[in-house]
TIVEXVEX-650235 format. One line per 4 residues: their letters; for each residue x, y, z of N, C-alpha, C, O. Coordinates in Angstrom, 2 decimals. Example, Ala and Ser with C-alpha at 12.3 -4.5 7.8 and 13.67 -1.06 7.14 Angstrom:
// residues 2
AS = 13.19:-5.69:7.80:12.30:-4.50:7.80:13.20:-3.30:7.80:14.24:-3.32:8.46 ~ 12.85:-2.25:7.08:13.67:-1.06:7.14:12.90:0.03:7.87:13.41:1.14:8.04 .
END
This chain:
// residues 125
XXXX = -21.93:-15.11:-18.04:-21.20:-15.96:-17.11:-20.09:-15.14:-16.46:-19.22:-14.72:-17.22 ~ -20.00:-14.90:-15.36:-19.21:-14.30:-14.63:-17.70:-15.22:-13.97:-17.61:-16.18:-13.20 ~ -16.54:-14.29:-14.78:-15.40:-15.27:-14.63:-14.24:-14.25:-13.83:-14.15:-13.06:-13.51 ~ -13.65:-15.15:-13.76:-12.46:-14.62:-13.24:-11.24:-15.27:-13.79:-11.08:-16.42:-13.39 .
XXXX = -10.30:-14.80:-14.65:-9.38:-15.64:-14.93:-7.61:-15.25:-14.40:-7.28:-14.12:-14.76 ~ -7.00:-15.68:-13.97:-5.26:-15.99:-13.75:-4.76:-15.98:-15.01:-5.22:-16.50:-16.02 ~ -3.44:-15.12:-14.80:-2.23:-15.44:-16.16:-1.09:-15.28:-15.70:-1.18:-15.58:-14.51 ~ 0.14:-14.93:-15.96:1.29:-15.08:-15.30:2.36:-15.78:-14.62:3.54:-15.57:-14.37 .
XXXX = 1.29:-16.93:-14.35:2.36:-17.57:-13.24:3.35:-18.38:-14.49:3.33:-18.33:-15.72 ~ 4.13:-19.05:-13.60:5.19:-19.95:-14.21:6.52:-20.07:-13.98:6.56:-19.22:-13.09 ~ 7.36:-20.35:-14.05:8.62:-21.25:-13.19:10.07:-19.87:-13.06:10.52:-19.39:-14.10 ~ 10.44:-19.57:-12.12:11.62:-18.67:-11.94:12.01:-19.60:-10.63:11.54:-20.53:-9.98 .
XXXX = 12.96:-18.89:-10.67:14.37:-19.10:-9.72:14.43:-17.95:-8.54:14.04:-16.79:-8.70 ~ 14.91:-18.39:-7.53:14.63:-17.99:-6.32:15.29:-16.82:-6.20:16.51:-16.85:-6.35 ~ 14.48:-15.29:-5.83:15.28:-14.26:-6.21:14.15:-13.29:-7.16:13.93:-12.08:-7.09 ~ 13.53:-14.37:-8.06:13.29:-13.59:-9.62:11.62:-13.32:-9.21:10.99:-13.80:-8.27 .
XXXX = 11.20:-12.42:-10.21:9.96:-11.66:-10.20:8.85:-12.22:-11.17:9.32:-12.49:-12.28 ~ 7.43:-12.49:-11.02:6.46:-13.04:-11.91:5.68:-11.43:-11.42:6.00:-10.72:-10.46 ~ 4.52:-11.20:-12.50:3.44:-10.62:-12.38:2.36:-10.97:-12.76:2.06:-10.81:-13.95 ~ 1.43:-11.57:-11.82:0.17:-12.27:-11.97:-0.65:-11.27:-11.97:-0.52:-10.17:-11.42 .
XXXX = -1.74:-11.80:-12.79:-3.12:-10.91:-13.54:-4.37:-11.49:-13.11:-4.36:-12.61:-12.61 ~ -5.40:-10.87:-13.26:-7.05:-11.49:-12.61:-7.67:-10.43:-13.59:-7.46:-9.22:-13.59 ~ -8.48:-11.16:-14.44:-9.23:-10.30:-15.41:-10.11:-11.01:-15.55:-10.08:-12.13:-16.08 ~ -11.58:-10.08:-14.80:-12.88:-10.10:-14.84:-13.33:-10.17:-15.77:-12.67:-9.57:-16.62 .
XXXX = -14.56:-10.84:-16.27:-15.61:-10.49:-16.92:-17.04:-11.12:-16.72:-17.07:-12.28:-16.30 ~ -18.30:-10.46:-17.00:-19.45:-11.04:-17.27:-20.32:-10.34:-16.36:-21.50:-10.57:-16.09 ~ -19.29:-9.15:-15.77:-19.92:-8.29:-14.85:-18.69:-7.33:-14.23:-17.51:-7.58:-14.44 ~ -19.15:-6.17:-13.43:-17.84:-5.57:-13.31:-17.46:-5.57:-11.75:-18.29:-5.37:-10.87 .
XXXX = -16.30:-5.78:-11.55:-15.84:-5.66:-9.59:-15.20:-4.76:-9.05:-14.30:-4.95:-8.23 ~ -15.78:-3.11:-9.69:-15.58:-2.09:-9.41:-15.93:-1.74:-7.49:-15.33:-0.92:-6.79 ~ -16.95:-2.57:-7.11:-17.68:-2.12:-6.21:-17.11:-3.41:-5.03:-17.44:-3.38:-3.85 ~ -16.39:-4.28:-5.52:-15.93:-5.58:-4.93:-14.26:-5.33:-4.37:-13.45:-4.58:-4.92 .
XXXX = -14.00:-6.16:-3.14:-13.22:-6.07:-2.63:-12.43:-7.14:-3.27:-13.03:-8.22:-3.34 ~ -10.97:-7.12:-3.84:-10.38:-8.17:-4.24:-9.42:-9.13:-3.17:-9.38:-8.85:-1.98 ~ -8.71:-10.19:-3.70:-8.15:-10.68:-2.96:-7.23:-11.72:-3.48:-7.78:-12.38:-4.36 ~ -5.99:-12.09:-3.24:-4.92:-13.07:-3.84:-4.87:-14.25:-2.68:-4.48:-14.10:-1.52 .
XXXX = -5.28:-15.26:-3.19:-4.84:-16.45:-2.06:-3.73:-17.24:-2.78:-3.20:-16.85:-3.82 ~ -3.37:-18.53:-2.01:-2.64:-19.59:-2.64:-2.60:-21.00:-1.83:-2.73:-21.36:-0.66 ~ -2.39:-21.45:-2.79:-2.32:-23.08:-1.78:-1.51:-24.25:-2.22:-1.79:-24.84:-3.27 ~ -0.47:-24.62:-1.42:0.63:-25.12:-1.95:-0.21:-26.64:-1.79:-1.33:-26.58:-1.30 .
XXXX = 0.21:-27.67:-2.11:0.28:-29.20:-2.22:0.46:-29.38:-0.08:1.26:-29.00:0.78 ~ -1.02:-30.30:-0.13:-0.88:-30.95:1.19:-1.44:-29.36:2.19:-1.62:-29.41:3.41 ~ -1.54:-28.65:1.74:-1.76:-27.44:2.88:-2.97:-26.96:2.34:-3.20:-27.28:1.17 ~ -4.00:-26.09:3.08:-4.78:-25.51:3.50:-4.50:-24.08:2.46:-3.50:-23.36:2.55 .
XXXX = -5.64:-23.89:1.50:-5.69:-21.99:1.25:-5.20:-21.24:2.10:-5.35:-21.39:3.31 ~ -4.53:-20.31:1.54:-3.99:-19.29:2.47:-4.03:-17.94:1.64:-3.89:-17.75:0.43 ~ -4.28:-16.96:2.82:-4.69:-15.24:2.20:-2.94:-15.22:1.84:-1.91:-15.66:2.35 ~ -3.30:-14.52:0.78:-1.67:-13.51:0.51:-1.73:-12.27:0.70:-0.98:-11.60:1.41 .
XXXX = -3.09:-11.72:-0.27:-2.81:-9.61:-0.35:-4.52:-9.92:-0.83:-5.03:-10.83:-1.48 ~ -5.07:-8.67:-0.16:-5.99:-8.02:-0.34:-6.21:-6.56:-0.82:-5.41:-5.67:-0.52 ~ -7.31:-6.33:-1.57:-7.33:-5.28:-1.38:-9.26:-4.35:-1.66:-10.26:-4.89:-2.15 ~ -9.17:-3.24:-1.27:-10.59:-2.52:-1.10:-10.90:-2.40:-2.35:-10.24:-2.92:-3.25 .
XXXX = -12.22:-1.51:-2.59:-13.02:-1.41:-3.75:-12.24:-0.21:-4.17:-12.36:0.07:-5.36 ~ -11.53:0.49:-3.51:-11.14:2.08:-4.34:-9.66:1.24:-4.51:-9.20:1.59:-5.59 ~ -9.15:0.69:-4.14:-7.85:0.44:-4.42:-6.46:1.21:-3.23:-5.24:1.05:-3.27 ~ -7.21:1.92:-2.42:-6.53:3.03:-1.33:-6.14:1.79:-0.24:-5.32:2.19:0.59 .
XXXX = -6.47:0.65:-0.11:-6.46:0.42:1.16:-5.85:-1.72:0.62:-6.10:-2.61:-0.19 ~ -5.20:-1.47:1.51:-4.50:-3.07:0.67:-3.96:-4.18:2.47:-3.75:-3.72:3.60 ~ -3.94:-5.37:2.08:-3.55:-6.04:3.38:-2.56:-7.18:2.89:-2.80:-7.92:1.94 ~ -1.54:-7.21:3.58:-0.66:-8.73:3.38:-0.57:-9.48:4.07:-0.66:-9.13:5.24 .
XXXX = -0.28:-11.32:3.70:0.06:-11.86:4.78:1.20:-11.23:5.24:1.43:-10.25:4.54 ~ 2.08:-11.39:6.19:3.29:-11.35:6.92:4.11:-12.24:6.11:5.20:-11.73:5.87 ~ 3.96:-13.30:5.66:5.04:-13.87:4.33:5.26:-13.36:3.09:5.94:-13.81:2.16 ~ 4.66:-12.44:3.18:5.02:-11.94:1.89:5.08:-10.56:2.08:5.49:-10.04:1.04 .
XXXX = 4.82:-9.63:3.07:4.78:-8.55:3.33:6.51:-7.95:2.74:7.53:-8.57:3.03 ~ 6.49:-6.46:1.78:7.50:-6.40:1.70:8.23:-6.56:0.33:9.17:-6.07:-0.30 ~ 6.82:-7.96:0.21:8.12:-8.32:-1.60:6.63:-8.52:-2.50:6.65:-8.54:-3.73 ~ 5.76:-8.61:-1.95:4.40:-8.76:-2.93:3.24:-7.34:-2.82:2.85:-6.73:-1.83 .
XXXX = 2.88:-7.13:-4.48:2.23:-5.83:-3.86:0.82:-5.84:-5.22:0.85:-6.01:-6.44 ~ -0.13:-5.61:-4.39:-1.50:-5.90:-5.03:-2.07:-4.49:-5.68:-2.05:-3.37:-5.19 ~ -2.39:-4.76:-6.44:-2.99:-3.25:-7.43:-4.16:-3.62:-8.15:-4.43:-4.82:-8.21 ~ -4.96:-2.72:-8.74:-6.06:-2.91:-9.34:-6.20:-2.40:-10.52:-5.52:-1.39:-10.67 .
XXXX = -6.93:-2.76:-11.59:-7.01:-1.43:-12.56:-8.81:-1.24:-13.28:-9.26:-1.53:-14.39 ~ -9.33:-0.75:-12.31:-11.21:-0.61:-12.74:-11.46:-0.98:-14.09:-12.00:-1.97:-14.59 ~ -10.84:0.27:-14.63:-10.70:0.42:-16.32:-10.77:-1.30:-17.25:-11.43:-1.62:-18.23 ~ -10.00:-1.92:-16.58:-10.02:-3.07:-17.30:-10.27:-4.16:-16.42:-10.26:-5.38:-16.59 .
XXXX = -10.50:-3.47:-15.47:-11.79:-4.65:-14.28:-10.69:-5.80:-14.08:-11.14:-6.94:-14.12 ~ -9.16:-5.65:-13.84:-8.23:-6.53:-13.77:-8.00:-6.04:-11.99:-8.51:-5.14:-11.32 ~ -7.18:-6.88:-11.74:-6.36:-7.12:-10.50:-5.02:-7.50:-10.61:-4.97:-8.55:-11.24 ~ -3.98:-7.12:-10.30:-2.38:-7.50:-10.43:-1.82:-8.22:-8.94:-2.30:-7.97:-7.83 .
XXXX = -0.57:-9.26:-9.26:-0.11:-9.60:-7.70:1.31:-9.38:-8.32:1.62:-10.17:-9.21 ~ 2.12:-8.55:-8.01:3.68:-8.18:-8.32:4.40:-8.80:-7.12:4.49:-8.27:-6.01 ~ 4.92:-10.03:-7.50:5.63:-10.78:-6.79:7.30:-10.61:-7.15:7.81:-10.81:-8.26 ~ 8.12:-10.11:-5.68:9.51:-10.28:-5.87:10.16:-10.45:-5.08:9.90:-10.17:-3.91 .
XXXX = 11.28:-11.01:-5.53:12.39:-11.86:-4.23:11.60:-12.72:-3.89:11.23:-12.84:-2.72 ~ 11.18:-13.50:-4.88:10.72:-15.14:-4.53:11.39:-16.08:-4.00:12.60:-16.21:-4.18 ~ 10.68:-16.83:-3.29:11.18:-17.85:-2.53:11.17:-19.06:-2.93:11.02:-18.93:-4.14 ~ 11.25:-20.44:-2.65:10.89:-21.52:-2.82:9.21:-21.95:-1.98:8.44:-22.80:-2.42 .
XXXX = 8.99:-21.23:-0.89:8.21:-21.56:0.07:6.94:-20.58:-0.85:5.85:-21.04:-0.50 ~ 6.75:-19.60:-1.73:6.17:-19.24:-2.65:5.49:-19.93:-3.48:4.54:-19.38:-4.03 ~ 5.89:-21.71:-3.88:6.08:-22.45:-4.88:4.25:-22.27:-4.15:4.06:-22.18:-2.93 ~ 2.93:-22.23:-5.37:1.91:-22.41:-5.05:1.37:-22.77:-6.37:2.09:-22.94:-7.35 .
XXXX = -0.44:-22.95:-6.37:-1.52:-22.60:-6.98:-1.62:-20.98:-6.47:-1.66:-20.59:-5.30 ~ -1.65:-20.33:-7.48:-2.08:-18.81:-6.62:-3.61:-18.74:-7.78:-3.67:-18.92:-9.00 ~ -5.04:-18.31:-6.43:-6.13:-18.03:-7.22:-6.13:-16.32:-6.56:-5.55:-15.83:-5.59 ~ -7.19:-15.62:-7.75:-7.58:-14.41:-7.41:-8.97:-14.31:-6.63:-8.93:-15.30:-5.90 .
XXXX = -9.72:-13.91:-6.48:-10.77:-13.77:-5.83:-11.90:-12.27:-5.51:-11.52:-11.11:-5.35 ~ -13.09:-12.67:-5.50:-13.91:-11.78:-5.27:-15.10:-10.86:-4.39:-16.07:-10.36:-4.95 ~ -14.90:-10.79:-3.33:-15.88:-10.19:-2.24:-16.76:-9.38:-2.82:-16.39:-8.23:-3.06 ~ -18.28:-9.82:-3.24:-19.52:-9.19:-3.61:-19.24:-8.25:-2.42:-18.91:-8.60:-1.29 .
XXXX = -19.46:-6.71:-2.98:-20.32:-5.93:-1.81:-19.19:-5.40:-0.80:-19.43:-4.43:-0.08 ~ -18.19:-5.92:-0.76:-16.68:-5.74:0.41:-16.64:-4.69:0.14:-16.09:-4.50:-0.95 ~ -16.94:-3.93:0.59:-15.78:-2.34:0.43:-14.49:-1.73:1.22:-14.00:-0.63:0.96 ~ -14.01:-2.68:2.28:-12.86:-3.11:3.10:-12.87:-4.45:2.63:-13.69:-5.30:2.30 .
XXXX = -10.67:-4.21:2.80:-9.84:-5.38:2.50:-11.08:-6.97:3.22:-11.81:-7.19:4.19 ~ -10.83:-7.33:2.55:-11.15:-9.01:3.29:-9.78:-10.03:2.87:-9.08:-10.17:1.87 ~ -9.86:-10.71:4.43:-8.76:-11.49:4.37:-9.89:-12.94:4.31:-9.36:-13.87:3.70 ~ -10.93:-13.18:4.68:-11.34:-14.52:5.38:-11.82:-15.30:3.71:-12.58:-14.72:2.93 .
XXXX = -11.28:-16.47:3.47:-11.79:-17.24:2.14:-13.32:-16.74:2.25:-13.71:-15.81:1.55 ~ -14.03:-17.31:3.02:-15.06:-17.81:3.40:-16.09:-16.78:2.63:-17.21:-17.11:2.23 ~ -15.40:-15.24:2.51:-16.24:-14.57:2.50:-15.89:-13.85:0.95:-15.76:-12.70:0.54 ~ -15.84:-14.84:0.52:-15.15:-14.24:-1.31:-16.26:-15.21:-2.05:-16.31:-16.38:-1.67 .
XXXX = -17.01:-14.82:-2.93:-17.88:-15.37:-3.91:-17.45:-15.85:-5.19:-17.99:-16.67:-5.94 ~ -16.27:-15.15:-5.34:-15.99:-15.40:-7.09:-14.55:-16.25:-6.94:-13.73:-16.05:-6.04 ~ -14.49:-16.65:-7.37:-12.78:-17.64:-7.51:-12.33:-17.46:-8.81:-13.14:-16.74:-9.41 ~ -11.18:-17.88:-9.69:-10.77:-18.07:-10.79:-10.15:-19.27:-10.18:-9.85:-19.60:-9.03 .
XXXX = -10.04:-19.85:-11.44:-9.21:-21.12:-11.56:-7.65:-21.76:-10.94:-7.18:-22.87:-10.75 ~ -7.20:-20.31:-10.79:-5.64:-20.83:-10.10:-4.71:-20.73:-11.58:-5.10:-21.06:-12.70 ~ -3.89:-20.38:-11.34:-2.22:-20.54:-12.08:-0.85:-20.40:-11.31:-0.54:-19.36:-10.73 ~ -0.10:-21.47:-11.35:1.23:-22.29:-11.19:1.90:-21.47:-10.74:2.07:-20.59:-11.58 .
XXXX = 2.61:-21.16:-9.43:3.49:-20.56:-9.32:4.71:-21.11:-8.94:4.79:-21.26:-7.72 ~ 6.27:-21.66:-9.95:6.74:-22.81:-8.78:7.98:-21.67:-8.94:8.07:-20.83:-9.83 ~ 8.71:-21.86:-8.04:9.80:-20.92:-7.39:11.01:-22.04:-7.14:10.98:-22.82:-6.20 ~ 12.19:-22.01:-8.22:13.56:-23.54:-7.89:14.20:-22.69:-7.10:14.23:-21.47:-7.17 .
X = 14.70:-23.41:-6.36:15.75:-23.32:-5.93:17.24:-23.37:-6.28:18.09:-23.21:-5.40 .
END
């Protein structure tokens, strides 16, 4: 069974730093383009950070450009989202995600096969 799972998230104060995790298994996404979305209450998924199959090549939204930074690690078939100088407007579901076959960043949902479940990101004010 091919999963994808979230860890990290959970409640800071506006300013403060979380580091969210995506750890594969049931197959490996060495060859897959990754990707961080999120989706707050009442709104529409939205891309955050992408990134390629080698890990050389990465994309942000413009809201987060700056303070969020996406990494990979093959070895343990994980994905990282290093979030800092959080906001309130941050407050999300953040899921990780998987592009079979991508070998450039992908920003478009549409075109990601694997999802994980989502974990909490709320940001007080």
């Amino acid at each position: 069974q091919v999963q994808l799972v979230e860890s990290g998230g959970g409640l800071v104060q506006t300013g403060g730093s979380l580091r969210l995790s995506c750890a594969g298994s049931g197959r490996t996404f060495d060859s897959d383009a990754m990707g961080w979305f999120r989706q707050a209450p009442g709104k529409e998924r939205e891309f955050v950070a992408g990134i390629n199959w080698s890990g050389r090549s990465t994309s942000y939204a413009d809201s987060v450009k700056g303070r969020f930074t996406i990494s990979r690690d093959k070895a343990k078939n994980t994905v990282y989202l290093q979030m800092s100088s959080l906001k309130p407007e941050d407050t999300a579901v953040y899921y990780c995600a998987a592009s079979s076959g991508s070998i450039v960043v992908v920003t478009t949902t549409s075109r990601y096969d694997y999802w994980g479940q989502g974990t909490q990101v709320t940001v007080s004010s």
